[in-house]
C-alpha atoms as a printed R data frame, in Angstrom:
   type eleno elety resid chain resno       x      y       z
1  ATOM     1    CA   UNK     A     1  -9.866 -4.258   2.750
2  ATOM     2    CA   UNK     A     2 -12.630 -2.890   0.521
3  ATOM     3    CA   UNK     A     3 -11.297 -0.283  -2.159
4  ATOM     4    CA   UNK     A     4 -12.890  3.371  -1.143
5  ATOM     5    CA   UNK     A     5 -12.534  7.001  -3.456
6  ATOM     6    CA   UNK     A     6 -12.602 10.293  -1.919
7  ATOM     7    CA   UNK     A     7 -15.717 12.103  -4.059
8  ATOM     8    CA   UNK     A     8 -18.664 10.720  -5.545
9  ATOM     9    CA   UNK     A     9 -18.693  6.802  -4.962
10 ATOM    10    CA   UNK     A    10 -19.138  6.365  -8.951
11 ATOM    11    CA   UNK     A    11 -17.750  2.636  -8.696
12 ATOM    12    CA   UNK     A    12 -17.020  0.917  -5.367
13 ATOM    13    CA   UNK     A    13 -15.091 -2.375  -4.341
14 ATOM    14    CA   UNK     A    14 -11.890 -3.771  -4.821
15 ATOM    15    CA   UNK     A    15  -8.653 -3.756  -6.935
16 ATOM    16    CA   UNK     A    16  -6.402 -5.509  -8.520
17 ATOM    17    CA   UNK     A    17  -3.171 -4.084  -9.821
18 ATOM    18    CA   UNK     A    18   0.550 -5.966 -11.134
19 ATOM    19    CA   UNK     A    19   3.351 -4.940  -9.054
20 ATOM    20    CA   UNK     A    20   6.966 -4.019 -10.434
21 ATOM    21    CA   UNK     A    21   9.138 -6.416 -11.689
22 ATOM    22    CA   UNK     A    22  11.815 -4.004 -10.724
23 ATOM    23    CA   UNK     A    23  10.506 -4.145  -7.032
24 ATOM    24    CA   UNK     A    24   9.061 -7.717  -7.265
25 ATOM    25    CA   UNK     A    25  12.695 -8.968  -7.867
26 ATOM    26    CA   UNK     A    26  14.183 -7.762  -5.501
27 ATOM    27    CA   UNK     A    27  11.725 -7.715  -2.334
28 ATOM    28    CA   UNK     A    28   8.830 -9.987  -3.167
29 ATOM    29    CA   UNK     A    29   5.367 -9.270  -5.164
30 ATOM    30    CA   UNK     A    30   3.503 -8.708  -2.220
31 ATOM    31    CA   UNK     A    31   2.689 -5.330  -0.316
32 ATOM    32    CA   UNK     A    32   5.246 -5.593   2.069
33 ATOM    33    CA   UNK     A    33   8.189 -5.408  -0.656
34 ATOM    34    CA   UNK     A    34   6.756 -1.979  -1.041
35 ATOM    35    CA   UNK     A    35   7.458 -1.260   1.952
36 ATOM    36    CA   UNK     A    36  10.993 -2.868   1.667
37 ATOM    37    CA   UNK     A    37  10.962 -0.705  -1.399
38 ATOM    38    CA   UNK     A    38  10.633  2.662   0.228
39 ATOM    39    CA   UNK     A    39  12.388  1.506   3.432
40 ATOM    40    CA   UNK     A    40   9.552  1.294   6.028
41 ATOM    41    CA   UNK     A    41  10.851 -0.479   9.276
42 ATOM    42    CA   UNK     A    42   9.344 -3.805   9.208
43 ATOM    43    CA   UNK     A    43   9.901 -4.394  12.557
44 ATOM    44    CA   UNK     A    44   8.251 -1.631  13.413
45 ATOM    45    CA   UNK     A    45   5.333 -1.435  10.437
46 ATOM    46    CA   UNK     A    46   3.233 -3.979   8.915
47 ATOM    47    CA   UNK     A    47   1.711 -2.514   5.048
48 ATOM    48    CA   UNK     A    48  -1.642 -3.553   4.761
49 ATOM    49    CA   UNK     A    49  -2.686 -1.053   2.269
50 ATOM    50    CA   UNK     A    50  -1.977  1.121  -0.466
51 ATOM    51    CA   UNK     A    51  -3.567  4.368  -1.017
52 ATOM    52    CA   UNK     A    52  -3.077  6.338  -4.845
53 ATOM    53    CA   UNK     A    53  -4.686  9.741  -5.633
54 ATOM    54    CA   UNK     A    54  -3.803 12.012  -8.234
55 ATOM    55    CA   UNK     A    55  -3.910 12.417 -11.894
56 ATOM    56    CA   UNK     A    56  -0.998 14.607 -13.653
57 ATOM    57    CA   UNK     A    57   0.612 13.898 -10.092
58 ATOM    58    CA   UNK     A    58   0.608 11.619  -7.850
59 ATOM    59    CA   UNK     A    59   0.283 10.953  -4.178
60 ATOM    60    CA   UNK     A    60   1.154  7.239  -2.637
61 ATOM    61    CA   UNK     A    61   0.456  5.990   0.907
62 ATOM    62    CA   UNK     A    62   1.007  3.126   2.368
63 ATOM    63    CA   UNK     A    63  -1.757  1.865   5.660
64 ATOM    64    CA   UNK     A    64   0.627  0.419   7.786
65 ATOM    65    CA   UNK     A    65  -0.111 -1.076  11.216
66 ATOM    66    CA   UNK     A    66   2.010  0.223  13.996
67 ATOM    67    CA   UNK     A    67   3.500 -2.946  15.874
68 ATOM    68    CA   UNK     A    68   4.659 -1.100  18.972
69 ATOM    69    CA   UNK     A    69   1.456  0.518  19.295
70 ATOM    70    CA   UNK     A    70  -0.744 -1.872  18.622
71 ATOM    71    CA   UNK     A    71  -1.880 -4.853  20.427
72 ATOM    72    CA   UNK     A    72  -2.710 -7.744  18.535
């Protein structure tokens, strides 16, 4: 997935970023125990993506595939 920004394409490409250790622990250091995290039906959704915006506040979305929906 290639990183993306809403306004003005100042710097384009991808991202790294350190996970948890508070969520790592417990569900895995991998996108999906975000998911776990916030209690997304895996059997239902597959997180492929995270999505931040925001400065003071913050917004976060997870891109999830829809299993049911989709055909693979």
């Amino acid at each position: 997935m290639t990183a993306n920004v809403l306004y003005n394409n100042d710097f384009i490409g991808t991202v790294a970023a350190d996970i948890s250790d508070l969520i790592a622990v417990k569900f895995g250091g991998n996108l999906e125990s975000i998911g776990k995290y916030f209690e997304i039906d895996d059997k239902r959704f597959s997180v492929i993506g995270i999505s931040i915006d925001g400065t003071a506040e913050f917004t976060l979305s997870l891109i999830c595939v829809d299993k049911v929906k989709t055909s693979f």
